[in-house]
C-alpha positions, 0 to 999 in steps of 0.5 A: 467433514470430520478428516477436513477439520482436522485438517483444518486444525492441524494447518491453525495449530501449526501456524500458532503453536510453539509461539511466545511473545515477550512483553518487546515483541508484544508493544511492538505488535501494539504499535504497529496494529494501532498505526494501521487502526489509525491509517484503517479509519481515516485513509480513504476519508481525507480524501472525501473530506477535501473533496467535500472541503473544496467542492464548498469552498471552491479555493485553490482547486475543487473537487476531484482535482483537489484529491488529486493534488493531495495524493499527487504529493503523497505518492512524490513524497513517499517516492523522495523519501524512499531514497531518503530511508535507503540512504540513512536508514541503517544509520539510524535506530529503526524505532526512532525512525518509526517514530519520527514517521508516527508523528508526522503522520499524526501531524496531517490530522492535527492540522485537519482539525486546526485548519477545517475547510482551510485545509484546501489551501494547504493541500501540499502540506497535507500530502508531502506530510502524509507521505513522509510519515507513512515512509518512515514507518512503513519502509522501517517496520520491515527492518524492525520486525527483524531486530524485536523479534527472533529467529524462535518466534518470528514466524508467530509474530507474523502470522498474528501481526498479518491476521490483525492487519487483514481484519483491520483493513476490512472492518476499520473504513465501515466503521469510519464511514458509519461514525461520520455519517452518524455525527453528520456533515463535517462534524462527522470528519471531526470526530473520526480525526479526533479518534485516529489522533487518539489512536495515534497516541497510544501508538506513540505510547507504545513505540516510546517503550520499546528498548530493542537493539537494532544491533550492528547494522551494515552500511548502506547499499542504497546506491548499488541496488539502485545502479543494479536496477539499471544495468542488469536486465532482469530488475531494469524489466521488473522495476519498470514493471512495478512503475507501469502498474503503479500508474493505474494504481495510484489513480484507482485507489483514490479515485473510484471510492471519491466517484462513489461518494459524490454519486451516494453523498454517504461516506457509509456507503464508501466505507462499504466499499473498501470493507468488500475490498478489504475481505475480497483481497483478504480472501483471494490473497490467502488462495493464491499464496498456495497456488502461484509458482514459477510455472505459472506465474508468468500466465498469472500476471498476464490474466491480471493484467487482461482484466485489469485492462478490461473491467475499466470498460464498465464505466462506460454504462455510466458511473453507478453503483453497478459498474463501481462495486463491480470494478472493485470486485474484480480488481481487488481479486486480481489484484491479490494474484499480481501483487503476489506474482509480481512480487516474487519476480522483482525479489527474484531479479533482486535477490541475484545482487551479491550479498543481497541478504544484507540489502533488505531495507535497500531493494525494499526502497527501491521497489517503493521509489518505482512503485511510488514514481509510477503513482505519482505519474498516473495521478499527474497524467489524471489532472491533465484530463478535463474534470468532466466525467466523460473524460475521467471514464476514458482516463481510467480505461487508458490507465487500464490499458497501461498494464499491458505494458506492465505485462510485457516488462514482467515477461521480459523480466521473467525470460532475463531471470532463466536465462540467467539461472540457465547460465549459472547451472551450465557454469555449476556443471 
């Protein structure tokens, strides 16, 4: 026991020693953790509050369908606008865009609160909002850590900043659930957009006091990575593969928790859910970190992919407890070891672009339109079935059943890249 402790503490002192962070770096550390307090507490809860908005009011759309339409404009917006940031973003300061992004995120709470139930009304709004705030920080975070942080302490910053994410996805949606459930009613949903505008607030405090350079940046390659996901076999195969296993997830992601809600009535209940999720992915992602490589990535995304296919089966014994929390055990651990497979294949096939160093913010954006377009797919596919919960139990196993497909594509992907390697070794010899 003593020689595992040790070894224990050597591995936790490796990942922090050596590392300071300057009064930049640790505003920015700030803003960006309270941007993702602020998405933590209140993501899965708009869904549950249009639904329990439009199940009463019966305006516009009802119920399921609603939360639906509200995401199918998140995900088509953030689609749109992952263009939009790989086209322009290099020509704009990353923190003004991150900015710009933090206040039309916090813009969709200020009209949760105006509007109240109205809000059904105006549910593309909400969503196309949602999602361009969301794009323009998220897509540019990626770029910002690059020019707050340095080469020195870089790796320190991410070690920390990855820590506070992982805790705060998991203990963020049950303290949200338990604080509605706590006010009551929609009084609940109130209070919760009330905190997360405030945490919005000092998020913005925090990214107006930054005063880092972004430096000479390159012009945009947006066009070119794009155009190269389409003629080089490896990234066409990897970026369909990416659309294809969206279609499931963009579905499953709203879907399953807003199920567990109506059958519970008790957004407590649903803020358990997503914290077992939380800690399951936080868990498996730091296993399977050490554990995937080329080898065995292929057999990886195929395992995944399997049980992604089949555990959609359990809904057949009828949407209850059992079936939903196990449906969320075993995605949220699979979904650890494909996010991490998958990932590698795509920037695999990427990273062959010439000088595709300098393309980071441009193959992240083109990643994220496919990811985002197979979202937005499923998610339209979704509100083509009757809202009756026979046909929602058969829409899941489709969907389900649609990564198998996505198997197949990240195989192809996968046989392009050693074909490719292979040729360029017999042109090195």
């Amino acid at each position: 026991m003593s020689d595992y402790l040790k070894r224990m503490g050597t591995r936790i002192g490796a990942l922090f020693s050596g590392g300071v962070l300057l009064r930049e770096q640790k505003l920015f550390l700030a803003a960006v953790s309270l941007f993702f307090v602020a998405a933590g507490l209140s993501g899965i809860f708009v869904n549950t509050f249009l639904y329990s908005c439009a199940s009463t009011s019966g305006e516009l759309v009802s119920g399921i369908k609603s939360v639906a339409y509200y995401n199918l404009c998140l995900y088509a917006s953030m689609a749109v606008f992952s263009v939009v940031i790989g086209i322009t973003g290099k020509a704009a300061p990353s923190r003004i865009l991150m900015i710009a992004g933090l206040c039309l995120y916090a813009l969709v709470f200020v009209l949760l609160l105006f509007l109240g139930k109205a809000c059904v009304n105006y549910i593309w709004a909400l969503g196309f909002l949602n999602g361009m705030g969301t794009a323009f920080f998220q897509f540019n975070y990626g770029d910002a850590v690059t020019f707050a942080t340095s080469g020195e302490n870089r790796d320190y910053y991410l070690s920390i900043q990855g820590g506070i994410n992982a805790i705060t996805a998991a203990i963020t949606p049950l303290i949200a659930g338990v604080l509605i459930d706590l006010a009551g009613g929609l009084n609940g949903f109130t209070v919760l957009f009330s905190v997360v505008l405030g945490v919005l607030a000092a998020c913005l405090a925090c990214c107006l006091c930054l005063t880092y350079s972004d430096g000479n940046k390159t012009n945009t390659h947006f066009g070119n990575v794009f155009v190269y996901s389409l003629r080089d076999k490896s990234m066409r195969y990897a970026s369909l593969g990416e659309l294809v296993s969206g279609l499931r997830e963009g579905v499953m992601a709203f879907l399953v928790p807003v199920l567990l809600f109506v059958l519970s009535d008790s957004n407590s209940m649903v803020g358990l859910y997503a914290c077992m999720l939380g800690v399951l992915q936080l868990t498996f992602s730091k296993w399977a970190e050490g554990r995937i490589n080329g080898r065995n990535r292929a057999f990886v995304i195929l395992l995944s992919c399997l049980l992604n296919a089949g555990i959609g089966f359990v809904f057949l014994s009828g949407v209850g407890y059992v079936p939903i929390f196990s449906y969320g055990a075993v995605t949220a651990g699979v979904q650890s070891f494909f996010a991490a497979a998958t990932f590698f294949i795509f920037y695999d096939a990427a990273y062959k672009i010439p000088n595709s160093h300098y393309k980071n913010l441009e193959i992240l954006t083109v990643r994220e339109l496919y990811r985002n377009a197979g979202r937005s797919i499923g998610v339209f596919a979704l509100l083509l079935v009757p809202q009756e919960t026979a046909h929602m139990v058969y829409a899941m196993i489709g969907l389900g059943l649609s990564q198998i497909v996505a198997w197949g594509l990240f195989a192809c992907a996968g046989i392009q890249i050693r074909k490719k390697e292979r040729r360029f070794r017999n042109k090195a010899a």
